[in-house]
N, C-alpha and C positions, 0 to 999 in steps of 0.2 A: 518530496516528502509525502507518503501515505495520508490520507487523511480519510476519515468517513464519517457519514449521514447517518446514523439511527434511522431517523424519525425519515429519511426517504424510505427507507425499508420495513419503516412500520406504517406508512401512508402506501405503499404501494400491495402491502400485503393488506388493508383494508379495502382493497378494490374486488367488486363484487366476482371478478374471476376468480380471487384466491380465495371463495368462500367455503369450499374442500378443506384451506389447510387447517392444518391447526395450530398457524401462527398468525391467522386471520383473526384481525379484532384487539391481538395483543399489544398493549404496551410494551417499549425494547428492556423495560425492568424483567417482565413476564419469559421473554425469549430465552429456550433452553440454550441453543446457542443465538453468540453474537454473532450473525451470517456477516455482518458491515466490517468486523474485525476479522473473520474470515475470509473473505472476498479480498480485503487491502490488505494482507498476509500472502495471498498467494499470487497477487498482481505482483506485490515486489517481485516474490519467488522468480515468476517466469522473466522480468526487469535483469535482474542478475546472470539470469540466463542468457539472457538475448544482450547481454553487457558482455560477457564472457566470449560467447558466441564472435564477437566483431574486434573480439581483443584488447576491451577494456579491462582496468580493475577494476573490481565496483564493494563494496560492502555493506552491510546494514548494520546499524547501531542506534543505541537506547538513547534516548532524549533525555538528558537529564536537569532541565529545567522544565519547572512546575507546566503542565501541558495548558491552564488557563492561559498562561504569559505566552506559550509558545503562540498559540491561535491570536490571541489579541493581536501581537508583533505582524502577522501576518496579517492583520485585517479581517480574520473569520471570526464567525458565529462563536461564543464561547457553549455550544452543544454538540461543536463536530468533538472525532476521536482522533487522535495520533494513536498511530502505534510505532513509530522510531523515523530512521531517515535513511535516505540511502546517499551514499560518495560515489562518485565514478570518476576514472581517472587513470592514463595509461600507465601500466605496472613500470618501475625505476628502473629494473633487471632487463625489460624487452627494447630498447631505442630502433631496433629491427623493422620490426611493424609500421604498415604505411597509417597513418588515419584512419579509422574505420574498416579496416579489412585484418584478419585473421594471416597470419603469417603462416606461406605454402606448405610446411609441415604440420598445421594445426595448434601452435602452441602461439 
């Protein structure tokens, strides 16, 4: 499950290297975009990819209990972000495929 830090990404854009940007200084209210929801958006993306890639199923789906209870359950910070979850799991249709490896035509 995705999970993200604001406030690392607003502590790290506080460092006197990122005194250029101009998201230096900002609070994550202030950020045009949310980079932390960006970043764990497209980690899944390439996740899915590289599930695919080795011949798993994989999906991603919307969390549909309250995201405070989600983090609590798991023991995190109630300030991290979910943005959904991923399943992985070998497709019902394929029993062909060894473990982990892509079956010789690619499917």
């Amino acid at each position: 499950m995705p999970i993200a830090d604001p406030d690392a990404y607003v502590e790290r854009y506080s460092s006197e290297d990122k005194a250029h940007s101009s998201l230096h200084g900002l609070p994550a209210a202030s950020w045009p975009v949310p980079y932390w929801i960006v970043d764990a958006a497209f980690s899944v993306m390439l996740f899915l990819l590289a599930a695919t890639d080795i011949g798993l199923g994989a999906l991603f789906f919307r969390l549909h209990a309250p995201e405070r209870d989600v983090l609590a359950g798991l023991g995190l910070p109630p300030d991290r972000v979910t943005i959904g979850a991923v399943a992985l799991g070998y497709p019902a249709d394929d029993t062909s495929a060894e473990p982990f490896a892509p079956s010789v035509d690619g499917r």
